[in-house]
N, C-alpha and C positions, 0 to 999 in steps of 0.2 A: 270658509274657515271651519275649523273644528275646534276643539273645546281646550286645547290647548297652543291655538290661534296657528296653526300651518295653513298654508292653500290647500283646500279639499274642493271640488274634484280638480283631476290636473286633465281635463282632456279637452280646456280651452287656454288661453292665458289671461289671468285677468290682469288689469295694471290698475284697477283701484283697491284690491284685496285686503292689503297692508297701508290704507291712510289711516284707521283706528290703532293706535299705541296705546295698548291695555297697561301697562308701567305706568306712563303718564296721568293715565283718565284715573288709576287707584291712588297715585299718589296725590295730585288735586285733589280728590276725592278726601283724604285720611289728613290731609294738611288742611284742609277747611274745618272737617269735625275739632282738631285736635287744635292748634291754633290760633282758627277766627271762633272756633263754640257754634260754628253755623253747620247745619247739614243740608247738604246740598236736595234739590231739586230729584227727584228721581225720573229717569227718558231711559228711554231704549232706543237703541239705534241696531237696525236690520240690513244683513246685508246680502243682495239677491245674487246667487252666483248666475245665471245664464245673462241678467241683464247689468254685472259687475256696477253696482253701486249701491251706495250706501244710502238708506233712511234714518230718518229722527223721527219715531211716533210716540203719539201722546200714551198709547197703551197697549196692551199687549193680553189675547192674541188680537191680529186684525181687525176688526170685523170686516163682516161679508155680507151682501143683500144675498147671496144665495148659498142658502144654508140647504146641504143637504141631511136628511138621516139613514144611516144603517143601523140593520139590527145582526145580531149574530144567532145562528139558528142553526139548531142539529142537523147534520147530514145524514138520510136513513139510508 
């Protein structure tokens, strides 16, 4: 999905793409602050296009046990 939640890429089909309803998750969201005076829990939920589903991680980014480094270095 892209940042204005369409299906990005279209060159499989996925059929979990659209179980996140961003409407929903904002308005839960603004109806707890505003309401109950609670604010909610902060998650992130990722969603992997080639293997079409959805995660809940505790943080963001990933980690990784294998971290690479690049450098950026002049061309002569």
């Amino acid at each position: 999905m892209d940042h204005s939640f369409n299906i990005t890429p279209t060159q499989h089909n996925p059929q979990h793409a659209k179980e996140f309803d961003v409407s929903t998750d904002q308005f839960e969201w603004l109806y707890s602050v505003v309401a109950k005076g609670i604010i909610p829990k902060g998650e992130v939920r990722v969603y992997f296009i080639e293997e079409d589903k959805w995660m809940q991680l505790d943080s963001w980014p990933i980690k990784s046990e294998n971290i690479e480094t690049y450098y950026f270095t002049k061309s002569i």
